[in-house]
N, C-alpha and C positions, 0 to 999 in steps of 0.2 A: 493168355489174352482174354477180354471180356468182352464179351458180347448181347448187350439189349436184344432182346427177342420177346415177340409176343407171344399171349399164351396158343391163340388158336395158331400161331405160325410152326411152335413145338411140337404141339398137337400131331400136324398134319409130317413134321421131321419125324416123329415117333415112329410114326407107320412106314419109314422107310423110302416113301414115294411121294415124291412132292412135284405138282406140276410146277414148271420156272415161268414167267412172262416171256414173250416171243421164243419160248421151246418147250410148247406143254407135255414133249415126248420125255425131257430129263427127269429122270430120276436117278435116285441112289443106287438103284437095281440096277442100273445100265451098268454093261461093261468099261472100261479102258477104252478110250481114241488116244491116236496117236495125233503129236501137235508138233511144231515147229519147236525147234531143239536153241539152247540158250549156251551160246558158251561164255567162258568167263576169260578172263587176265591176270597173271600172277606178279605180283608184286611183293621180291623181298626187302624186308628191314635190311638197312647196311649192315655186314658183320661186323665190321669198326664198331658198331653204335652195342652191339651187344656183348662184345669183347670187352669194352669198355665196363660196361655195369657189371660182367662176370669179375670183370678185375676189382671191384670196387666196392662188391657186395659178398659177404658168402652163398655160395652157389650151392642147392641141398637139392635133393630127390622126391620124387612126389613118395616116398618109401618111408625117408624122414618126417614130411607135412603129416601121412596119415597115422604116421607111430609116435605125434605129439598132439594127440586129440585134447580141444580144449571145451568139449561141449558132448553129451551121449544121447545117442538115440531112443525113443521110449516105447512101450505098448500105444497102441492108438486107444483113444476115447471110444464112447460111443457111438458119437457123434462123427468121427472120423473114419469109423469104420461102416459109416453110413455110405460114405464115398467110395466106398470099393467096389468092384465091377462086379452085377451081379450072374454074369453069365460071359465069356467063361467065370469061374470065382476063383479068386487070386489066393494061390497059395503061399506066400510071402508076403509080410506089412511089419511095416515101420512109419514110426510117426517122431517128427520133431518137440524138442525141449520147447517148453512153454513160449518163453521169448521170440523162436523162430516159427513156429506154429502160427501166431498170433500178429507177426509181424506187416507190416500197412509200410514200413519204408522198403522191405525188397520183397520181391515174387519170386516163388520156383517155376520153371519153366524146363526146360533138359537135364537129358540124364544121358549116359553114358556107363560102362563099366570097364574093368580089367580083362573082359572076356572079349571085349572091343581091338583093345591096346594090343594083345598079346592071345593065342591061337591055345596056350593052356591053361588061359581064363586066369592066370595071375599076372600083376607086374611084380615081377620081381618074386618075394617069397609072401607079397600081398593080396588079396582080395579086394578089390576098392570099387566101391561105386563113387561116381560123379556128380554132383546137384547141379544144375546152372540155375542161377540167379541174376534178377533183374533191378536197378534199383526204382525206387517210384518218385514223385516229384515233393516227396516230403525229406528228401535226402536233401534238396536243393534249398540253397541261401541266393539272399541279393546278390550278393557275389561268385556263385561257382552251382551249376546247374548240373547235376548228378543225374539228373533221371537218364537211363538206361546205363548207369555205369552196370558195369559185371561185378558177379563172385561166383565160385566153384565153393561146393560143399563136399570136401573130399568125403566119404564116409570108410574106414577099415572095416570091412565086413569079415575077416579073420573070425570069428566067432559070432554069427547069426543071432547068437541071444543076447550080446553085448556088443551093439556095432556102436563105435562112436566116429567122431568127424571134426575135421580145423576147416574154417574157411580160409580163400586164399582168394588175392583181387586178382584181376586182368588188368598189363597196364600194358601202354605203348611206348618204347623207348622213341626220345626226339634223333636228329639223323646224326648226333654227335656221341650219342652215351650217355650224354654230363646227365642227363634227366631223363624224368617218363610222366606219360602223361594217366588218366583213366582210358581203360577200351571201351567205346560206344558199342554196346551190342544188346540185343533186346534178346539176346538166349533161348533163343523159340526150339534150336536144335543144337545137338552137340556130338560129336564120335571123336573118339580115339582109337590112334592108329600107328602101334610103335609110342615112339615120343613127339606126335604130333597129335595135340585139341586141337579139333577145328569146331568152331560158335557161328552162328549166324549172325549178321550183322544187325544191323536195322532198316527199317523201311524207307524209301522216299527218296535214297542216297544211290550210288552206284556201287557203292561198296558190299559186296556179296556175304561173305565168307571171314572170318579171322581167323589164321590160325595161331597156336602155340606152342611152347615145350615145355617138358617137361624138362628138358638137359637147359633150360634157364629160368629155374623157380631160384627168387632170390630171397634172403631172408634179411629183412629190414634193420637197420640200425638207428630208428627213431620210431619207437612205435607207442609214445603218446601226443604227436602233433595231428590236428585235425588237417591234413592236407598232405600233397600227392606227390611223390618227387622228390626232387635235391631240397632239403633244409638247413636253418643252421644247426642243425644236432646230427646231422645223417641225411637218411632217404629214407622217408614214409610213406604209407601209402592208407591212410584215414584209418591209422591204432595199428592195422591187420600187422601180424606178424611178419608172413610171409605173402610173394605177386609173383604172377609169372607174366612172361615178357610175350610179343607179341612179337614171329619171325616172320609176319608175311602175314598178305590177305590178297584175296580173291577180289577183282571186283566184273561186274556182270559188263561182256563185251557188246553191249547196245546200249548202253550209257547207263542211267539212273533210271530203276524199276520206280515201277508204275504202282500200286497198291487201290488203284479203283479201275482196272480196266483187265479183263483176263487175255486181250490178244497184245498188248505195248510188255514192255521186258517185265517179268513176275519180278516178286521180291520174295525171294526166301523165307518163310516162317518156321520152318522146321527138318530137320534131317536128320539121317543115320549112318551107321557105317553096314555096307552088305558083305560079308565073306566068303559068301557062297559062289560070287562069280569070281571069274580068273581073269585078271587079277581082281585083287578086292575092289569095291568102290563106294563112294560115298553117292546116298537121293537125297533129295530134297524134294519139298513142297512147298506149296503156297497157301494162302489164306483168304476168304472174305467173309466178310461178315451179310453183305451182299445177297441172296439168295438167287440171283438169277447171274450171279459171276460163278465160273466154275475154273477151280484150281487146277494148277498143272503139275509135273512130277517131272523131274530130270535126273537121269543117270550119268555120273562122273568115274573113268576108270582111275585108279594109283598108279604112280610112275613110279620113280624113285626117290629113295629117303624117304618112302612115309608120304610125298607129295601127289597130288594128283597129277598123273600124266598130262606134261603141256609140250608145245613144240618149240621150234628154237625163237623163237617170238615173246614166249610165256602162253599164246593161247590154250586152252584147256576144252576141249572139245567135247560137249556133249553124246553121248551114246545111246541113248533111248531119251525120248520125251512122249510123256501122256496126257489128256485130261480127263479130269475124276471130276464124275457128276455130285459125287459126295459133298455136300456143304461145310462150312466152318471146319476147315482140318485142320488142326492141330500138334497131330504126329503123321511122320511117314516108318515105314517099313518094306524092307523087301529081302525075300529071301529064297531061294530057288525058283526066283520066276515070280512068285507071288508076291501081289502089295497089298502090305495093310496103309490102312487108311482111318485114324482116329478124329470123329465128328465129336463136336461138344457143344451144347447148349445152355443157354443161362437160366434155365428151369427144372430142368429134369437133368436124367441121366444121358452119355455121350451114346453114342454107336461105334462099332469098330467092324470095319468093313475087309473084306480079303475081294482082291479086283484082280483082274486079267484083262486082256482084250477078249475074251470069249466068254466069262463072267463075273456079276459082283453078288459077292453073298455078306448075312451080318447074320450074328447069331442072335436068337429069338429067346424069350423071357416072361415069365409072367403069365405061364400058360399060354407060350406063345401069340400074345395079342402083342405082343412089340418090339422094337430092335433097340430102345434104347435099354443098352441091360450094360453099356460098357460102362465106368466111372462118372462121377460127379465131376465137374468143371476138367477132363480131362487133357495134359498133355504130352509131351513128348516122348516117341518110344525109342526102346533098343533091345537087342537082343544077345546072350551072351549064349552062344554056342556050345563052350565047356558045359552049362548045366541044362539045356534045352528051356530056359525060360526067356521071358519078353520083359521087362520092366517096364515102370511108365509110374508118373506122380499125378496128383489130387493138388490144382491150383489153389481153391478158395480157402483162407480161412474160417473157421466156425464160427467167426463175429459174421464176418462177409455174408455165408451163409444165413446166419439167424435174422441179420437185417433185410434178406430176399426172402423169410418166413421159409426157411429150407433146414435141413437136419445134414450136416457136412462138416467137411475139414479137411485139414492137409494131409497127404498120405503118402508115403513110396511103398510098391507094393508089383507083383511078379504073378506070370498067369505062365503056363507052360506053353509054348511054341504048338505043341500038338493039340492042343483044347481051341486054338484059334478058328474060327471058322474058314471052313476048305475053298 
């Protein structure tokens, strides 16, 4: 996400403490409150409708997408590794092929890995990290308005000094199979879990959550028609090779979130998957841009199949809810107890904050005169267990950057869970 901000507004972010209008006591520093809890509704795709396209399409493995890379990851610039956090400092970076690096039709937003999916950090005999991507309104014609379609940037991370990547769409089967449509989702957050992506929706809707599988990535048989779905050549999905299908979604059980008001139903900006608790669970956050709105945090337990626990309803019950005086979050995190909390700026450097209800702490830089030491245009986090690291990506490209007179770029890039502030 972007976010206009002034300079003396950064300024006073920098320092970690910012008084708010009508609550000159918030700051960043404050701990965790607790707030009114949010549940959701689950709503599955027919199985007809996905039996149908499993029949109809070849059906392959996220195993097969990441061991048919059609694009490799590079060393980052200098400029990209301007973006990297400079406190903790990220032991792990990777930067995109030119084309993607540079790219103004989709944005990186989530990430996710195999350490997420599966408890010994492989799917399968793979390594994989996840990209989520957004598209932007330069994708869109007179006729078919893309912005916020999805894409996944599988990456095989098999070999750290040679990681390459296929991208793959998100699509929605219609309620018969014959077709599918683009998934609306603005990718703010992503986890997996088993063979279930779950993405964030978009804002302003009621629809929370999407989820996906992996057990229906289907491999296209039209893949030079500009367009989505049933053709006459096959089923396409705008060139991409391969889409995976959408088995369900969440949507927020108090109707359509709010995105200008912190007490009416939040809208999901970003989220993770937590393993630490019993059962696992997925958080989420929220976002404003707003400085005197302050984000909220919700915890969701897993049921079964990979689902979040709901009851015979579908309802999905919330288990903790907070609010973070922290501004502009962008990632959430949580992991035995502790939340991190990723702030981003449109001048400087982000903050990455670790919250409790008893404290918030962010780690300091620069000869300790400041907290913004986390990433350039930072977003969303996850955590892979198997290797005790946090990942998290670098939004802006280096044009974006050079036209804000800034020194950045895009980056994926890993800090160790233990260098996070306590």
């Amino acid at each position: 996400m972007r976010t206009p901000k002034a300079i003396l507004l950064a300024l006073a972010v920098a320092a970690g403490v910012l008084a708010l209008p009508g609550t000159a006591s918030a700051a960043y520093s404050d701990p965790l409150t607790t707030t009114t809890k949010q549940n959701l509704v689950w709503h599955a795709t027919p199985a007809a409708a996905l039996t149908a396209l499993d029949n109809a399409l070849p059906n392959v493995s996220m195993n097969t997408v990441v061991n048919d890379p059609s694009y490799t990851m590079t060393g980052c610039t200098a400029a990209e590794k301007a973006s990297l956090p400079k406190a903790p400092v990220a032991t792990k970076a990777m930067c995109w092929d030119a084309d993607r690096a540079g790219s103004t039709a989709w944005v990186p937003q989530a990430i996710t890995t195999s350490g997420d999916a599966d408890n010994d950090g492989k799917w399968g005999d793979d390594k994989i990290i996840l990209s989520g991507w957004h598209g932007t309104d330069e994708l869109s014609t007179s006729n078919e308005n893309r912005y916020n379609d999805a894409r996944i940037q599988a990456i095989n991370y098999n070999d750290p000094a040679k990681p390459t990547y296929r991208m793959l769409y998100l699509a929605v089967p219609n309620s018969t199979g014959s077709s599918f449509s683009a998934a609306e989702a603005h990718m703010g957050g992503m986890a997996w879990y088993g063979d279930k992506i779950y993405v964030t929706a978009v804002g302003s809707t009621s629809t929370a959550i999407r989820v996906f599988s992996t057990k229906h990535i289907l491999q296209m048989t039209d893949t030079t028609s500009g367009a989505i779905g049933k053709t006459s050549s096959g089923y396409a999905a705008w060139t991409y090779k391969y889409a995976m299908m959408q088995i369900g979604y969440y949507s927020y059980a108090g109707g359509t979130c709010n995105m200008a008001s912190d007490t009416a139903v939040p809208c999901f900006s970003s989220m993770s998957l937590d393993r630490s608790t019993t059962p696992a669970s997925i958080v989420t956050s929220e976002y404003f841009k707003e400085t005197n709105l302050h984000g909220r945090l919700n915890r969701y337990p897993m049921g079964e199949d990979y689902l979040l626990a709901a009851g015979s309803s579908g309802t999905v019950t919330a288990t903790e809810a907070f609010r973070s005086n922290v501004g502009n979050v962008q990632g959430v995190l949580s992991n035995n107890g502790n939340w991190y909390v990723a702030h981003s700026s449109a001048t400087i450097n982000g903050q990455l904050w670790a919250q409790t209800t008893a404290k918030s702490t962010s780690a300091k830089c620069e000869n300790g005169t400041t907290t913004a030491c986390w990433a350039m245009h930072p977003e969303a986090l996850t955590y892979d267990s198997s290797t005790g690291l946090v990942w998290s990506m670098a939004e802006w490209s280096t044009a974006e950057c050079s036209a804000k007179n800034q020194v950045c770029g895009r980056s994926v890039f890993a800090v160790p869970l233990s260098s996070l502030p306590a």
